[in-house]
C-alpha positions as a printed NumPy array, in Angstrom:
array([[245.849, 206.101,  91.245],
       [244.13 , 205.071,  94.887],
       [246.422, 204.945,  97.949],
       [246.286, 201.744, 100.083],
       [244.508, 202.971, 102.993],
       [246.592, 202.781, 106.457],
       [244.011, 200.279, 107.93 ],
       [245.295, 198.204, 104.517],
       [249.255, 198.566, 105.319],
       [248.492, 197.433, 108.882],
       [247.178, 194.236, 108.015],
       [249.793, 193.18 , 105.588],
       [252.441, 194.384, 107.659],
       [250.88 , 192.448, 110.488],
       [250.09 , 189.275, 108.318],
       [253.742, 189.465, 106.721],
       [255.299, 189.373, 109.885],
       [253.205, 187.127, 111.444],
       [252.491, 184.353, 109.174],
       [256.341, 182.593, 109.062],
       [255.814, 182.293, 112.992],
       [252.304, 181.11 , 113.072],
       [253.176, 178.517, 109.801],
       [256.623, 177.646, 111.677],
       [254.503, 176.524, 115.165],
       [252.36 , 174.896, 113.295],
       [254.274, 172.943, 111.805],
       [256.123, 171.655, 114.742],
       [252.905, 171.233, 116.829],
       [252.193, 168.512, 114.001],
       [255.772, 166.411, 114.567],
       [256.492, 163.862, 117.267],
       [258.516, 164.74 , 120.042],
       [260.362, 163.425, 122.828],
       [259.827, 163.665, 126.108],
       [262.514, 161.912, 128.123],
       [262.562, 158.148, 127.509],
       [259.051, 158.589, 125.789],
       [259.403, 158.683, 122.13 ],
       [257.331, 160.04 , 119.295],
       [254.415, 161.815, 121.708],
       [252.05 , 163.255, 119.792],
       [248.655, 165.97 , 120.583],
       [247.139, 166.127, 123.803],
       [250.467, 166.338, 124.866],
       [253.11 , 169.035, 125.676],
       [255.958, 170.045, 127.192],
       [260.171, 170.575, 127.518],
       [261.571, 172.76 , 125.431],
       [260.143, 171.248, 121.798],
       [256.579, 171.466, 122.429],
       [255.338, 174.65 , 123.997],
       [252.011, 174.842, 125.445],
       [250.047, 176.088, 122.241],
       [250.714, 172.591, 120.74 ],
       [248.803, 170.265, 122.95 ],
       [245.56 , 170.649, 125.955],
       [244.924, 171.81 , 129.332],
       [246.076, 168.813, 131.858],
       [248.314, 167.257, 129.524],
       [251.61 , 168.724, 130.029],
       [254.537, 166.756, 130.792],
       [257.693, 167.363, 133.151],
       [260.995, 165.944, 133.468],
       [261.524, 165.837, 129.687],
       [264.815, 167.017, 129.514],
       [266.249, 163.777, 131.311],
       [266.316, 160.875, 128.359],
       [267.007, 158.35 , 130.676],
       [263.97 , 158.952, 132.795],
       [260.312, 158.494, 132.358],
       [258.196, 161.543, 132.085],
       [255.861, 162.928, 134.814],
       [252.527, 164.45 , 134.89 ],
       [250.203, 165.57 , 137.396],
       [246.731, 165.069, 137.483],
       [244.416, 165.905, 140.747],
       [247.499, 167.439, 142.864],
       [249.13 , 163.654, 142.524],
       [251.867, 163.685, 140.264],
       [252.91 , 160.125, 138.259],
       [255.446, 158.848, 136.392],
       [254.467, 157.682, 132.471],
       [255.398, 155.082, 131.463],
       [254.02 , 154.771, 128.437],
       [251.499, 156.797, 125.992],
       [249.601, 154.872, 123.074],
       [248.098, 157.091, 120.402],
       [247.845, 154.698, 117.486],
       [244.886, 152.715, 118.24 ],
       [241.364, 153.776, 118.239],
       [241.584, 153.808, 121.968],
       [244.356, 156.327, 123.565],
       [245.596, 155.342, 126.404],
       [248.684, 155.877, 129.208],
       [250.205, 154.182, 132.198],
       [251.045, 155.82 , 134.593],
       [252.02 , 155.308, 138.739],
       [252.228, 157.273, 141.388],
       [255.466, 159.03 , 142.027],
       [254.861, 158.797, 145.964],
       [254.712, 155.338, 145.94 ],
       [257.458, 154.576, 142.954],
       [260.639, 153.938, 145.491],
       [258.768, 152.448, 148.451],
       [254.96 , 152.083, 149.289],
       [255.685, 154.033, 152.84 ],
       [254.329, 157.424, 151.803],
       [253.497, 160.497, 152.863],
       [250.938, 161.452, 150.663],
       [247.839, 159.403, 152.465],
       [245.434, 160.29 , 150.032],
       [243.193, 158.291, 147.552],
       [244.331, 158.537, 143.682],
       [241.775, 160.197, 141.704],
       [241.643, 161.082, 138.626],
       [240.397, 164.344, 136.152],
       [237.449, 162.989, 134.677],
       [237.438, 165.135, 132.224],
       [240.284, 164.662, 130.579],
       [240.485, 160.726, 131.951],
       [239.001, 157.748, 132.448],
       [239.692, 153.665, 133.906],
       [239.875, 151.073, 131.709],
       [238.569, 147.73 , 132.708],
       [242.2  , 146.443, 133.251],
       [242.243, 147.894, 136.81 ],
       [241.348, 147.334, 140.064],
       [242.278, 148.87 , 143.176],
       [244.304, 148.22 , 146.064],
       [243.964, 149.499, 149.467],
       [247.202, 150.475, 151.716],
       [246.668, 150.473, 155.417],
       [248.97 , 152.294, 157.5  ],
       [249.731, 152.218, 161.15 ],
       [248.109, 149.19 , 161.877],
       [248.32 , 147.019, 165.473],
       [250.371, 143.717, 165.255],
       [247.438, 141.69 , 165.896],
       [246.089, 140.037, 162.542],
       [248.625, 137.093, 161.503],
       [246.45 , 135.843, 159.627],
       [247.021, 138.999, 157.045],
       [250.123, 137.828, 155.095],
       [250.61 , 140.542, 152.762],
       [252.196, 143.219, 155.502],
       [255.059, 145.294, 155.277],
       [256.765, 148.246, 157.802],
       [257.454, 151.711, 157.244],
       [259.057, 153.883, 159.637],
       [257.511, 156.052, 161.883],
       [258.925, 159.43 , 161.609],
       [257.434, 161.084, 165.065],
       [258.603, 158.137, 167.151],
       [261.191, 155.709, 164.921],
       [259.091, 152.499, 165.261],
       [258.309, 150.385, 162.593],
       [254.608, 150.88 , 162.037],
       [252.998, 147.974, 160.386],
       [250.861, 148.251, 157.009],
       [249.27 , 146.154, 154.739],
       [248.03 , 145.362, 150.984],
       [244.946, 144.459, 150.147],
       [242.668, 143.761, 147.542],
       [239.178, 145.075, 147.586],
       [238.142, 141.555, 146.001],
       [239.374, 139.436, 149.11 ],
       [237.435, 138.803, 152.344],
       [240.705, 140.017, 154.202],
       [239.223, 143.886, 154.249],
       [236.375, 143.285, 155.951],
       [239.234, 142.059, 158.477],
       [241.277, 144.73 , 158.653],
       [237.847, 147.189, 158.691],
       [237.871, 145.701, 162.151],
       [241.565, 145.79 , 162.879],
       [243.164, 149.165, 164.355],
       [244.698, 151.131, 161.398],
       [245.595, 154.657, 161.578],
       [244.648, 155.406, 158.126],
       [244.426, 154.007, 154.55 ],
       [244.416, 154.854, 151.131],
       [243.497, 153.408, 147.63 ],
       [245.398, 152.914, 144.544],
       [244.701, 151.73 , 140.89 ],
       [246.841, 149.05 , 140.03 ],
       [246.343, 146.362, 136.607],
       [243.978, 143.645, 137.067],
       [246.309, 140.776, 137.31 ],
       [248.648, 142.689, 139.264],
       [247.331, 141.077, 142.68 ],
       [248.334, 137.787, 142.202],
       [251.619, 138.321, 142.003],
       [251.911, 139.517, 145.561],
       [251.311, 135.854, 147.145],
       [254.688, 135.1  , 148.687],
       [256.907, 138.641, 149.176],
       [254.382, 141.073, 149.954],
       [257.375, 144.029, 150.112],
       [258.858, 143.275, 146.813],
       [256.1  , 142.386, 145.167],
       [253.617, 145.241, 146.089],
       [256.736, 147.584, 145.242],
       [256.447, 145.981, 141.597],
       [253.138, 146.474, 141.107],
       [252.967, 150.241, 142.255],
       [255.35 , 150.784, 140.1  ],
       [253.84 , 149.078, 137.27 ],
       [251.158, 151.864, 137.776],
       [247.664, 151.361, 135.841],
       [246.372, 152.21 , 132.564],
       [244.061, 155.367, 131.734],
       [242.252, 156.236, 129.084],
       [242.666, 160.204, 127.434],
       [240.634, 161.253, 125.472],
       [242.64 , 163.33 , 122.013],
       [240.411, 165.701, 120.738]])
């Protein structure tokens, strides 16, 4: 009668041992999970302690998952957003997201532009973007949509502005003396809502973020 060679006995042992743990993460990279008050996310994404990194893609992890009362975050491009919502049942996968800088007040300290990881995303035709100037000279009333964010170096109340790369008010403000500016995505319709309180209603919109589409294979 023929011995099992050792190289034999080495592979089973190693495919006897091995194959409950590979079947067992596989099977739980298929399932749903939760990611704080996201429900059900499914592949690209991972994250927390039910979906470990093996389950989803490069760029796609998501933080904060622990906390069921609060939204998710990922980062993309050294920004990091909150999600507030992931769609993977249509044909076309998409997520909202907004920038956590500007998610409590548009006065940030982050003055960079939002980009994205092409990659991995891409706009949908929902969004358009809006530009934030900062530091700006009190000498355009005609620019309604201002707000004031505080100056940490001196205390003043520097004055800033929204606006819309549509409206004839940047080639205005290209003329006015701003210390910076920066751009942000925000949904199409999201704009017109800022007509009377330009504070509140530019805070809304940030925080209603824009849409992105991922791509899920």
């Amino acid at each position: 009668m023929l011995k099992p060679s050792p190289l034999f006995l080495i592979f089973f042992i190693f495919y006897f041992f091995s194959f409950p743990s590979y079947h067992a993460q596989y099977t739980q990279c298929k399932l749903p999970f939760d990611c704080g008050a996201l429900k059900n996310v499914t592949y690209p994404f991972w994250g927390g302690t039910n979906r470990p990194q093996e389950c989803g893609r490069l760029g796609f992890e998501l933080f904060n998952c622990q906390e069921e009362d609060q939204l998710p975050r990922i980062k993309i491009e050294e920004l990091d957003f909150h999600v507030s919502n992931i769609n993977s049942q249509e044909r076309l996968h998409t997520m909202t997201i907004a920038r956590s800088d500007l998610w409590d007040s548009p006065c940030t300290h982050l003055l960079v532009n939002t980009t994205l990881d092409y990659t991995r995303f891409s706009y949908v035709q929902t969004v358009r973007n809006l530009t934030l100037y900062y530091g700006c000279l009190p000498q355009n009333a005609s620019v309604h949509n201002n707000f004031t964010c505080k100056n940490d170096g001196t205390g003043i109340r520097d004055i800033a502005y929204y606006v819309d790369d549509s409206l004839s008010m940047v080639d205005l403000l290209n003329q006015t003396s701003c210390f910076t500016k920066i751009r942000v995505p925000i949904f199409w319709e999201g704009f017109d809502a800022m007509s009377e309180n330009a504070t509140e209603a530019g805070e809304k919109v940030l925080r209603r973020g824009f849409q992105v589409e991922y791509s899920a294979e």
